[in-house]
Phi, psi and omega in degrees: 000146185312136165270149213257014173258004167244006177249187197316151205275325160329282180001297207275339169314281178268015190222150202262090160051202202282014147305318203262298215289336194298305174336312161294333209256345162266353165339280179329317173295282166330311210299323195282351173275347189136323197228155207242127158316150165286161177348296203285027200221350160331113199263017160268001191271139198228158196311097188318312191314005197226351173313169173277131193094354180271103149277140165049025163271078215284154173288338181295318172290010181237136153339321165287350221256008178262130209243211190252104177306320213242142199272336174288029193204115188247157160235148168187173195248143182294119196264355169293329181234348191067013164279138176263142210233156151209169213241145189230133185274112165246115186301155190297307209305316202282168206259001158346277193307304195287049191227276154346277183318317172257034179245354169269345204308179144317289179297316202286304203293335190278012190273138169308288181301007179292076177262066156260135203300138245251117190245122202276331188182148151264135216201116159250132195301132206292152171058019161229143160246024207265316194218164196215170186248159183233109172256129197231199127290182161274151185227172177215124157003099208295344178219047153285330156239144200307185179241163204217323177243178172275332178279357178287294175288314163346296185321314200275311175273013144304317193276331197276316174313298157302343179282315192287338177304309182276339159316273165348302177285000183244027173031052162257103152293140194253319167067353171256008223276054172303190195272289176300345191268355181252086211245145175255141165289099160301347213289354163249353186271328178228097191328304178262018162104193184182146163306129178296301193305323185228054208324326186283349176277153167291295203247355171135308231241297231238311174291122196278145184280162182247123175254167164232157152324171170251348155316306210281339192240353173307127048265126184264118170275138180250150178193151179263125190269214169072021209261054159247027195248299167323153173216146167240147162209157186337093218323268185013306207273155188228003172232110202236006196301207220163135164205170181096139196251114189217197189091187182243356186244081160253048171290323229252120186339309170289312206306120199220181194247326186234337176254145161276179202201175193265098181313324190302326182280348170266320166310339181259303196294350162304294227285331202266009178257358191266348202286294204274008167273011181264307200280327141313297167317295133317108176304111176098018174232032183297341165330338199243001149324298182293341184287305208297302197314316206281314188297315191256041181317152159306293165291105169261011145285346174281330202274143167283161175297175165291348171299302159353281177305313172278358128317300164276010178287291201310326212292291191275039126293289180351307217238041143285071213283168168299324167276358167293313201260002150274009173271151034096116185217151183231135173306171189261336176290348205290150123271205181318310194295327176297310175288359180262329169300312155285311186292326181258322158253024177051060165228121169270087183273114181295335177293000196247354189285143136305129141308133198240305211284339169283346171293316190273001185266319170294312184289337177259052159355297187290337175260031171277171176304142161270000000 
């Protein structure tokens, strides 16, 4: 890889410090693995916005001109196919990868209740044995664009419920099992795609992205990412404990620094702390309280296991009829005009959507990133 002390003096200039630059400096590498970077991480690249004849022209207005929130986490496209991907930086030590790897394994993925994020490849990173990159597909946050029916989310948290049950029977604690960690495969909802950088865009700047209901594309597959946190342990083992207060939920009661505790039973109080930022939030789904009340129980000798939990899922599913999971639901936030505008002219105008997962997160302190 390139030294980031020969190139052009621009460089250092527009790129948001060593976050931007290690990206440049695997570009080369990547492009000969398959996958291509966007423009701005090219180490020939120079600023559209400053070509010659670009008058009054901003980088907020070009596409290259978008950085990176985050510095381990790239989006790019598999140049075999054109999917667009993302590349997650993880260290080797951690139970991340063989965690992955066998919930990707062949036998373990074809099980129907496998909701882990579908993991495209592995890739180590050249003059280390310290980190290696993890390729995924793009995914967007399961409640970044609102829910329109009852049966959208009913949908959605049936797959995350069923999913922590098969983790669970493969004595995979998730230890994580948040709000950020919790994602939908768009690729039908929202047809042509959406900007990594920028989500509401097609291409970042200019294209508003165009959605459907996710009713109208069903089955919308959901799935958790994140599993650096997780532990498997042994079929065998029967002392399954935990310790350390960790995650984006520092809600959850037990959870300690000197005593151990039942990863698993923290994993139902996670997934079951995501309920009232929906329900709270959302006209019409309180039905799904008593659920909450139970996963996030005080006492986890009190709390159902996750089998449990999805039990009591099924329980409130029971006691739905079909116009129950067709009815019509609204943020708290929509307003009038959105809703006359959907309800009346066949429209989702995105520009008019709540950010929901950024609502809520302001309202939940304890499930922001540590």
């Amino acid at each position: 890889m390139g030294n980031s002390q020969s190139r052009k003096p621009y460089r250092r200039k527009y790129l948001v410090g060593e976050r931007e630059e290690f990206w440049v400096d695997m570009q080369p590498f990547l492009l000969q693995r398959g996958y291509k970077l966007r423009p701005r991480y090219d180490p020939l690249w120079k600023p559209s916005w400053k070509k010659f004849g670009h008058f009054n022209v901003s980088s907020w207005d070009r596409e290259d001109g978008i950085t990176i929130n985050r510095t381990n986490v790239m989006d790019a496209v598999r140049m075999s196919d054109g999917l667009k991907v993302v590349l997650k930086v993880v260290e080797t030590r951690s139970k991340e990868i063989p965690i992955l790897q066998y919930l990707n394994s062949e036998a373990v993925r074809a099980d129907p209740r496998n909701k882990t994020v579908p993991l495209l490849d592995v890739i180590m990173i050249p003059q280390t044995d310290a980190t290696a990159l993890i390729v995924m597909p793009i995914l967007l946050g399961f409640s970044e664009l609102p829910f329109r029916y009852v049966g959208e989310f009913c949908e959605a948290y049936h797959q995350f419920l069923l999913g922590l049950v098969f983790m669970h029977e493969h004595k995979i604690a998730h230890r994580d099992a948040c709000f950020l960690n919790l994602m939908m495969d768009s690729s039908k909802v929202i047809p042509n795609g959406f900007h990594f950088g920028n989500w509401i865009m097609e291409d970042g700047v200019e294209r508003w992205i165009k959605w459907v209901d996710r009713r109208s594309v069903a089955p919308v597959n959901y799935y958790f990412i994140d599993f650096g946190l997780s532990c498997k342990f042994h079929p065998r083992r029967t002392d399954t404990r935990a310790i350390g207060k960790v995650g984006q939920d520092r809600t959850v009661p037990e959870m300690s620094n000197e005593s151990f505790y039942d990863p698993f039973k923290t994993d139902v109080y996670q997934l079951g702390n995501i309920l009232p930022k929906i329900y709270n939030n959302y006209e019409g789904l309180k039905m799904f309280q008593p659920l909450s009340d139970a996963m996030t129980c005080q006492d986890p000798n009190q709390r159902p296991s996750a089998a449990q939990a999805y039990d009591l899922f099924l329980d409130v599913m029971s006691s739905l009829t079909e116009d129950d999971l067709n009815r019509r639901i609204w943020h708290n936030n929509a307003s009038a005009e959105l809703r006359y505008r959907v309800e009346f002219c066949n429209e989702n105008p995105v520009e008019f959507a709540p950010c929901l997962q950024s609502a809520f997160l302001q309202s939940c302190p304890s499930c922001m990133t540590s």
